[in-house]
Each structure stands twice: as structure tokens, then as C-alpha cells.
VOTOR-251223 format. One record per atom (N, C-alpha, C): residue in three letters; x, y, z. Coordinates in steps of 0.001 Angstrom, whole numbers, padded with zeros to 6 digits, always signed. Example, Ala and Ser with C-alpha at 12.3 -4.5 7.8 and 13.67 -1.06 7.14 Angstrom:
BEGIN
ALA+013190-005690+007800 ALA+012300-004500+007800 ALA+013200-003300+007800 SER+012850-002250+007080 SER+013670-001060+007140 SER+012900+000030+007870 
//
This chain:
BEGIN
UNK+013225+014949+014786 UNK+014324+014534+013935 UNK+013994+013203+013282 UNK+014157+012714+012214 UNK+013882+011907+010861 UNK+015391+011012+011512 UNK+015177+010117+011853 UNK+016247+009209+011739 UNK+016528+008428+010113 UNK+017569+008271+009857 UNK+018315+008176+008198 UNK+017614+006901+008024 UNK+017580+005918+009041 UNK+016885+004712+008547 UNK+015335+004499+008378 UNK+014868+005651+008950 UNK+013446+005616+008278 UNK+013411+006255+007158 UNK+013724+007150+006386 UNK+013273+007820+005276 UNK+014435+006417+003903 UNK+013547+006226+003318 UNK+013741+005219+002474 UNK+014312+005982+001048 UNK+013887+007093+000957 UNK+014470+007654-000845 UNK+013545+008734-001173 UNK+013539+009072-002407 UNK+011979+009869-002984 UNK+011402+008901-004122 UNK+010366+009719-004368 UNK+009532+008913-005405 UNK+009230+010301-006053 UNK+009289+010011-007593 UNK+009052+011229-008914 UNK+007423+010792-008836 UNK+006328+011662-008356 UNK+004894+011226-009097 UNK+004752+012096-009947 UNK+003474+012050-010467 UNK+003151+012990-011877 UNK+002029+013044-011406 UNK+000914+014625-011694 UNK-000076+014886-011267 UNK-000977+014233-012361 UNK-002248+013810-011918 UNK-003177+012677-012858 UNK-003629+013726-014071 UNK-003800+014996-013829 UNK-004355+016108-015192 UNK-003677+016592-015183 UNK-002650+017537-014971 UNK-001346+018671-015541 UNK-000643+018001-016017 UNK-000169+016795-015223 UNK+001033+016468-015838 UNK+002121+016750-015272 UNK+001849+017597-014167 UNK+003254+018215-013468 UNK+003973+017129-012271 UNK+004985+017083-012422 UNK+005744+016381-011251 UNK+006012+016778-010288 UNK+006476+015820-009120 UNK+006669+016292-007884 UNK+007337+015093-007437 UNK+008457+015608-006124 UNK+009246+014724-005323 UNK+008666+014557-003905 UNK+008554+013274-003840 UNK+008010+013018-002207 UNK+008889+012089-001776 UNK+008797+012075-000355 UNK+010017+011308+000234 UNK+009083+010132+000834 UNK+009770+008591+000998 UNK+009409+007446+001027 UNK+009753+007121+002637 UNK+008615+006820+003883 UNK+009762+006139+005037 UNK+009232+004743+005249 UNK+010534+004223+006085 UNK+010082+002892+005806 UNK+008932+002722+007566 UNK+009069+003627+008112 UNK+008233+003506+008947 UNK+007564+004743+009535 UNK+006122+004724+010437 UNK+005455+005513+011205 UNK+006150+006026+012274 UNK+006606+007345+012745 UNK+007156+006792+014232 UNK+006472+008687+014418 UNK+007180+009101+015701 UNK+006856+010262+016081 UNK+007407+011540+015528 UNK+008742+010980+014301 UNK+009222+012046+013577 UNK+008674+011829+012513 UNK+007915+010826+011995 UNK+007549+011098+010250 UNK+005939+011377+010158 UNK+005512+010998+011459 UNK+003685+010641+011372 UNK+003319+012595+010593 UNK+003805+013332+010807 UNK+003042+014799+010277 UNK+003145+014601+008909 UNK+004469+014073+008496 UNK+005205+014244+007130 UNK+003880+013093+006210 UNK+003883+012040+006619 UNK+002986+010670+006088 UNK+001596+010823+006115 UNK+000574+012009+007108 UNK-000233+012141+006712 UNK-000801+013310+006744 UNK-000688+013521+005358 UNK-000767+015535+004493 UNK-002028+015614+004202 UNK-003130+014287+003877 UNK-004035+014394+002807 UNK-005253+014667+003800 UNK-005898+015540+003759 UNK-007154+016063+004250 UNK-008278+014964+004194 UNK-009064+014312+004589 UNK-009878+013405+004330 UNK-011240+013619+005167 UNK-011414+015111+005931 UNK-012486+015322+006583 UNK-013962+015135+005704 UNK-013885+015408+004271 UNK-014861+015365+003539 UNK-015669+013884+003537 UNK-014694+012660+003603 UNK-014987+011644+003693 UNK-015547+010468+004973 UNK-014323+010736+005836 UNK-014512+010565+007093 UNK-014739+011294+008416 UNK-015174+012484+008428 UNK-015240+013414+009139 UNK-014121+014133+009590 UNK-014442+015499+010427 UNK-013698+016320+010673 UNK-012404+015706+011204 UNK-011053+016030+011477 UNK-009919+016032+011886 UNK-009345+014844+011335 UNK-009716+013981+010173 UNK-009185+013054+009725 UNK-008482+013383+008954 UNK-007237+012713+008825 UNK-006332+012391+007413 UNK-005376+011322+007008 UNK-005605+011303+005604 UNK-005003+009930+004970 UNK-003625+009781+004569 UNK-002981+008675+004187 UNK-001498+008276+003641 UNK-002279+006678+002980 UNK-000937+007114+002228 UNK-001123+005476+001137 UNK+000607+004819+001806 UNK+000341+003633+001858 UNK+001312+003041+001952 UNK+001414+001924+001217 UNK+002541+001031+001140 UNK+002839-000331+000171 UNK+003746-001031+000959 UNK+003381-002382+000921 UNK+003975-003388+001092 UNK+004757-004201-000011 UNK+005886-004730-000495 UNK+006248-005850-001340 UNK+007432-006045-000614 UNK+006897-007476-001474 UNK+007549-009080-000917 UNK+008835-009076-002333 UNK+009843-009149-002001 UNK+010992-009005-002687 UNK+010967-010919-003297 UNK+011968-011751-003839 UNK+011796-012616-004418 UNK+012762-013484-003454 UNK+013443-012659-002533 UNK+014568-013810-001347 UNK+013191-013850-000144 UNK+011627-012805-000152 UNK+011144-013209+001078 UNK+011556-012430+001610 UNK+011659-011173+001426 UNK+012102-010269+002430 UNK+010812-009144+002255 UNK+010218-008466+002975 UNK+009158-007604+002945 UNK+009495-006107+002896 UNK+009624-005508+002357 UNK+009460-003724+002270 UNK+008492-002826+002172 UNK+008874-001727+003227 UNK+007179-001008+003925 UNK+007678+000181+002909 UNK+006560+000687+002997 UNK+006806+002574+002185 UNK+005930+002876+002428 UNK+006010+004009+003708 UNK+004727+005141+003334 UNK+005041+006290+003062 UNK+003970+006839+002253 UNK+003992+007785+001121 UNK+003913+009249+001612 UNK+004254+010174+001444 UNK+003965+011625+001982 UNK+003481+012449+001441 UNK+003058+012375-000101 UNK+002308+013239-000350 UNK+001452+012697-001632 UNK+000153+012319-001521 UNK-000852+011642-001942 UNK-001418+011802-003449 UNK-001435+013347-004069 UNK-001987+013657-005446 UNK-001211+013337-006397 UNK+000039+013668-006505 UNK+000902+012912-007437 UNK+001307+011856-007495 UNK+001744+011435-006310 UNK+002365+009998-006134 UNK+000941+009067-005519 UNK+001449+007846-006479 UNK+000719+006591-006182 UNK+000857+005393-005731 UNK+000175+004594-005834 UNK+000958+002853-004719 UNK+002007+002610-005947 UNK+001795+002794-006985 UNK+002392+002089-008356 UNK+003685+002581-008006 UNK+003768+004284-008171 UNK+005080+004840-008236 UNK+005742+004205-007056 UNK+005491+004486-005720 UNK+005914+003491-004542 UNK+006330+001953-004790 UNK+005409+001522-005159 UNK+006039-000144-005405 UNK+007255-000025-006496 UNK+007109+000359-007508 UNK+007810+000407-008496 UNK+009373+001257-008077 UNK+009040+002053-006910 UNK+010582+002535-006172 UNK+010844+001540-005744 UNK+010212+000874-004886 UNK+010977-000397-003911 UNK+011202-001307-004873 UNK+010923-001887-005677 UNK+011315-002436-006729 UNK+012782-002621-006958 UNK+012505-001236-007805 UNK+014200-000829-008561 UNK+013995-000111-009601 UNK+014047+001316-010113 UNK+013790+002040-010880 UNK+014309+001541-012249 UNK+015521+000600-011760 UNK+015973+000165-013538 UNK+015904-001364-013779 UNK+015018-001529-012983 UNK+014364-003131-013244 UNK+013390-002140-014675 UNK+013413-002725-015751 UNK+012187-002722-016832 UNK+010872-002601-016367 UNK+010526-004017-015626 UNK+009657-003697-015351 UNK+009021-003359-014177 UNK+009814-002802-013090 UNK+009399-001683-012580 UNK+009034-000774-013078 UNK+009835-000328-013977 UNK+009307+000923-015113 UNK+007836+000673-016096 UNK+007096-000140-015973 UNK+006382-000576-016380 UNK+005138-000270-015275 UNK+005388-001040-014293 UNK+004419-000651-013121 UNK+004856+001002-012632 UNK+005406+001206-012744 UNK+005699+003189-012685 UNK+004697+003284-013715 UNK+004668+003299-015127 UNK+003967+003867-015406 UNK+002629+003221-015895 UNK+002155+002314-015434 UNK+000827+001842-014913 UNK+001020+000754-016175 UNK+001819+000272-016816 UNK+001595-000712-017582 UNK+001476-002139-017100 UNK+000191-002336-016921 UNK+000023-003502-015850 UNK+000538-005475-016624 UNK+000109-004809-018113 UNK+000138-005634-018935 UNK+002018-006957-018728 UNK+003005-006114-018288 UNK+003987-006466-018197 UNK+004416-006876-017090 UNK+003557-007070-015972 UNK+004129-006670-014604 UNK+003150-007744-013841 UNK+002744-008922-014316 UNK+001872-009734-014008 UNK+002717-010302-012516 UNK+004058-010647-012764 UNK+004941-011378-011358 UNK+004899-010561-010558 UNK+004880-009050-010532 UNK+004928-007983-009626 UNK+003408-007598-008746 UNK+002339-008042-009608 UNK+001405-007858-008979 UNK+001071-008903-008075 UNK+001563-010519-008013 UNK+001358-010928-006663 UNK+002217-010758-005726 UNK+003178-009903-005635 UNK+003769-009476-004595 UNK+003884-008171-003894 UNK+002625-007377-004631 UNK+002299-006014-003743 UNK+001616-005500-003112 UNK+001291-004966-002160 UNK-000038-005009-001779 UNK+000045-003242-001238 UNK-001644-002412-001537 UNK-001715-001318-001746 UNK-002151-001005-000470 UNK-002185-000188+000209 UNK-002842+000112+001875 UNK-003502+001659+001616 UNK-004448+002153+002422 UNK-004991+003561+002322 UNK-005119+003065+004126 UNK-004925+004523+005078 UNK-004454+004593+005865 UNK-005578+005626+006675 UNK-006040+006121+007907 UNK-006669+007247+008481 UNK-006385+007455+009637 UNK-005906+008702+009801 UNK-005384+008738+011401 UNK-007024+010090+011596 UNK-007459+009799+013053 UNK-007896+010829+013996 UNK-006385+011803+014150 UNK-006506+013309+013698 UNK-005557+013912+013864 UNK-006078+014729+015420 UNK-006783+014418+015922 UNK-007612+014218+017489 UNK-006963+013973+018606 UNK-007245+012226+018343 UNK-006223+011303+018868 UNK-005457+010802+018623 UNK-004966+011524+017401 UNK-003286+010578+017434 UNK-003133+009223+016694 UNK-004641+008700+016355 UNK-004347+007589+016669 UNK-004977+007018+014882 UNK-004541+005777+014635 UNK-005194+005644+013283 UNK-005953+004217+013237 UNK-006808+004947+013202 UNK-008161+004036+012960 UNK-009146+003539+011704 UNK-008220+003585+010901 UNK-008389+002927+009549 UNK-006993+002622+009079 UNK-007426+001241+008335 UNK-006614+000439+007651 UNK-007135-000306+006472 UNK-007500+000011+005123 UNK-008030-000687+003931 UNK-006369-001417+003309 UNK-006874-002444+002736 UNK-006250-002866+001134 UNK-006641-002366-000167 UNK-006680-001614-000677 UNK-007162-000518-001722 UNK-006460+000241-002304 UNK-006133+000006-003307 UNK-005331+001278-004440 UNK-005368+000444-005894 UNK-005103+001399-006575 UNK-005194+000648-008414 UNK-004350+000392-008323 UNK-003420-000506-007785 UNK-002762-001999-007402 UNK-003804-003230-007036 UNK-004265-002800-006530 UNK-005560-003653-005789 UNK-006314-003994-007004 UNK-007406-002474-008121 UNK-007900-002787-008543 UNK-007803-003498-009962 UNK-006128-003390-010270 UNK-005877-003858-010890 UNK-005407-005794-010888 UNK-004971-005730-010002 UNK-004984-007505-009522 UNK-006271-008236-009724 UNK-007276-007588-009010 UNK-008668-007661-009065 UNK-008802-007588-010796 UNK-008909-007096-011511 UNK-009476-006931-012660 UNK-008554-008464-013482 UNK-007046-008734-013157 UNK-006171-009626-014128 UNK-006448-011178-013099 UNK-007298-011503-011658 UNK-006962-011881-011391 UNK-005973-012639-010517 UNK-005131-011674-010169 UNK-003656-011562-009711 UNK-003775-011396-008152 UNK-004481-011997-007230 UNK-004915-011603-006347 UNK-003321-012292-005497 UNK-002320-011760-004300 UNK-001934-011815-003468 UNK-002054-012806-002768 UNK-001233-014073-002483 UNK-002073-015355-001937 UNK-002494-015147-000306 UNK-003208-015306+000731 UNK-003765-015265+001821 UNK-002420-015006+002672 UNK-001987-016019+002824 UNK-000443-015978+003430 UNK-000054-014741+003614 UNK+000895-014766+002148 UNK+001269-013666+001832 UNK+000699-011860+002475 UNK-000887-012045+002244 UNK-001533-011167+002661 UNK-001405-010767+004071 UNK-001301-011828+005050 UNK-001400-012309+006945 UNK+000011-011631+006832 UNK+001126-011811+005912 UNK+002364-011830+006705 UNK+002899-009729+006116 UNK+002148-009265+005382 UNK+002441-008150+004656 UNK+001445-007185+005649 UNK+000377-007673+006099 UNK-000183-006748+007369 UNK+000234-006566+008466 UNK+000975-007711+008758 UNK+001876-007961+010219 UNK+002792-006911+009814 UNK+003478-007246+009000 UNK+005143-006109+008494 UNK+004431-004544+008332 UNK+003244-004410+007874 UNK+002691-003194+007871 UNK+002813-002493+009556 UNK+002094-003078+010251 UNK+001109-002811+011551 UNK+003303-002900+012188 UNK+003737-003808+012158 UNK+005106-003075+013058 UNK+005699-002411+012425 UNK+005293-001581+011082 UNK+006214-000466+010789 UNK+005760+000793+011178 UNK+004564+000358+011820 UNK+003985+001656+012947 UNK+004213+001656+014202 UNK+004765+003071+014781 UNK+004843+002767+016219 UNK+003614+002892+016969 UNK+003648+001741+017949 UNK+002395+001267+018332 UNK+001408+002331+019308 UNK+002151+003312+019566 UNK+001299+004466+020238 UNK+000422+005488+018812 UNK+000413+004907+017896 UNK-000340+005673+016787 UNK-001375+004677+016495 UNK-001084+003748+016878 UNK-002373+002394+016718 UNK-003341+002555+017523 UNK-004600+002694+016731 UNK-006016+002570+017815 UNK-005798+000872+018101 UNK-006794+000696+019215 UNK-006663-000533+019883 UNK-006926-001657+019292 UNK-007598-001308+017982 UNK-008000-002952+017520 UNK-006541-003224+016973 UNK-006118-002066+016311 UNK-004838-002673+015349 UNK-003397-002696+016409 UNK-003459-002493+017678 UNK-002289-002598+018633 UNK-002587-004296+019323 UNK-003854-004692+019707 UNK-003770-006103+019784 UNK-004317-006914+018903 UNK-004277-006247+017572 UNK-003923-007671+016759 UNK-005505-007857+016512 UNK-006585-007300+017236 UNK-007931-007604+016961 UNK-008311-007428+015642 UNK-007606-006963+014364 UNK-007401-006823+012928 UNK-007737-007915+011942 UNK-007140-008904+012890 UNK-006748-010090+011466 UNK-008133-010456+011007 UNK-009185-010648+011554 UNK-010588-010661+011036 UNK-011554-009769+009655 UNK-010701-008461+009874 UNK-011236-007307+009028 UNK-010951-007537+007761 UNK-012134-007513+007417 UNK-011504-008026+005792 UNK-011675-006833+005214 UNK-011209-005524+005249 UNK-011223-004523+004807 UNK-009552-004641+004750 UNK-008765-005305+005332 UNK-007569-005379+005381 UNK-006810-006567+004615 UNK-007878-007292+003886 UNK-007363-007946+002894 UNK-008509-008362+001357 UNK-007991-008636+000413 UNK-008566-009102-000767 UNK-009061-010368-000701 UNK-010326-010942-001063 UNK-010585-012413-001392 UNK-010129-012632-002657 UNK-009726-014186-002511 UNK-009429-014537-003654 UNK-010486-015038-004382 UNK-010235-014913-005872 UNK-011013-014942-006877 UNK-011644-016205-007293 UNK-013095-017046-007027 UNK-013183-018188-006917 UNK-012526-018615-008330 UNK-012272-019528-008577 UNK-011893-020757-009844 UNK-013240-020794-010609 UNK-012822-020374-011736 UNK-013800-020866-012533 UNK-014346-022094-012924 UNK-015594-022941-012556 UNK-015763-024195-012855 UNK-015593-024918-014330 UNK-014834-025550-015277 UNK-014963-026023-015758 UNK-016331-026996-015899 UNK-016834-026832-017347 UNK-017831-027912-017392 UNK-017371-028963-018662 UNK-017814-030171-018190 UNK-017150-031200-019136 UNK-018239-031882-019602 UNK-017876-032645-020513 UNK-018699-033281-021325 UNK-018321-034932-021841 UNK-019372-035589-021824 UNK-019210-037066-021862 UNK-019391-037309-023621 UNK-018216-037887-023414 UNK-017994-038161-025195 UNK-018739-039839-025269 UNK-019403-039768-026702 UNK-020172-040673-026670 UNK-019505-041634-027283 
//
């Protein structure tokens, strides 16, 4: 049974070539009623046999409040459509990051952060955790990188919106915070060069 306070809403995705839509439902957490629903996506090709993936999202609202979403069904729906639900569908520019217009959505991109997910459907247990989605590669490309902080405190809110019997052991004590597969570097500063006026 789906308790009401985990399932967060749906999300409308659109398939990347047809064009066709689809409704997937949003929860705000992992537990023992949603883990089948959250990870649909086959990923044996990549990571070997009995694996499979979920995308999830983190954002940081503007009072400082954090919101989890993981995703349930992977080909249509994306981190964008996800963030852009938690958002607010009639924020503008949510509607903007819905539909990938990154150009408008510069304040939104330091406050989201994209997750790709892998459970052993074996053991139960999930043993991958990236920062990765065209959220990611798009920050990356404008710049817009997520400040460190921010990053420490959006993995924490991630990792307890899982119940901790689905956590392999590095990510149940915390042995994580090192992995930098679980976060973005920031983008060095470009050096200015100056010049001595004569």
C-alpha cells in the first residue's frame, strides 16, 4: 500500500522521438511500497544483469526548504519535467524548464540537482548514486553549477528519502560524502589578465 504522503502528483513527459505523452506518478520517497513502482528501467545492458535504474530530483525551494521526487517511469519523463513539477506548473518559468528552455531558467538551475539511481534487483539494495541528468549537463555547459553546500545538504535530503534497508552500506553510513560521483565540481574562475598602463 502507497501511503498518500509519499506519492507527490504526476508528471506529463513526452517521448524524445514520437512525441507521444505519458503520465507518471512522482513519490516523495523510497520505501517498501514504491521501490517496484521507482525502479521500471532495465539497466542490465549497462551495469549488469538484475540491475535497474530511476531518476530522481532534488530542489531547494527559495524559503530553504528541500523537495525529493523520484520518478517512475524513465523514457518520457525527465529530471526537467520533475523539477519543473516541484516547481509549479504555472510558475512561467517552470514552464520553461518543462520544456528544456534553459535560456530562462538560469535562478532555477542553481537550485536543482539531477540524481540517476541503481538498485541490485538481487539484493534489494542500491548501489549506485550519480549527479547526472541534462540538468546537470546543462548547468555544466551555462556554468550554473549548485554551490557545494547546497550540494552536501540535497544528498543528505536525498539518502533520507530512502528507506535505509534499500541502502547498500556505503550510502547507509554515510561512507558517500567522499564520492564525487555524487556531486559536481565547481567551475574554476576564469583568470583575468591585466595589464600595466604606461
Amino acid at each position: 500500500m502507497t501511503y498518500a504522503t509519499d506519492l507527490i502528483g504526476q508528471v506529463v513527459g513526452v517521448h524524445p522521438v514520437s512525441g507521444e505523452t505519458k503520465v507518471s506518478e512522482m513519490y516523495s520517497r523510497i520505501t517498501e511500497e514504491t521501490i517496484d513502482d521507482i525502479f521500471q528501467t532495465d539497466l542490465s545492458h549497462k551495469f549488469g544483469e538484475q540491475v535497474k535504474g530511476a531518476k530522481a530530483v532534488v530542489y531547494a525551494d527559495y524559503y530553504g526548504k528541500y523537495h525529493v521526487a523520484f520518478l517512475t517511469e524513465s523514457v518520457y519523463t525527465h529530471h526537467r519535467h520533475a523539477a519543473a513539477t516541484l516547481v509549479g506548473v504555472d510558475n512561467p518559468r517552470a514552464k520553461a524548464l518543462y520544456e528544456g528552455d534553459y535560456d530562462q531558467v538560469h535562478d532555477l538551475l542553481d537550485r536543482i540537482a539531477g540524481f540517476e539511481l541503481q538498485l541490485d534487483a538481487q539484493t534489494g539494495q542500491i548501489i549506485g548514486i550519480q549527479q547526472d541528468s541534462w540538468i546537470t549537463k546543462r548547468q555544466k555547459d551555462r556554468g550554473r553549477i549548485v554551490s557545494s553546500t547546497m550540494q552536501e545538504e540535497m544528498v543528505l535530503e536525498l539518502l533520507s528519502s530512502i528507506d535505509p534497508s534499500f541502502l547498500s552500506e556505503k550510502y547507509r553510513e554515510l561512507e558517500c560524502v567522499d564520492d564525487q560521483k555524487l556531486f559536481v565540481a565547481p567551475i574554476p574562475q576564469q583568470g583575468y589578465q591585466t595589464h600595466l598602463l604606461n
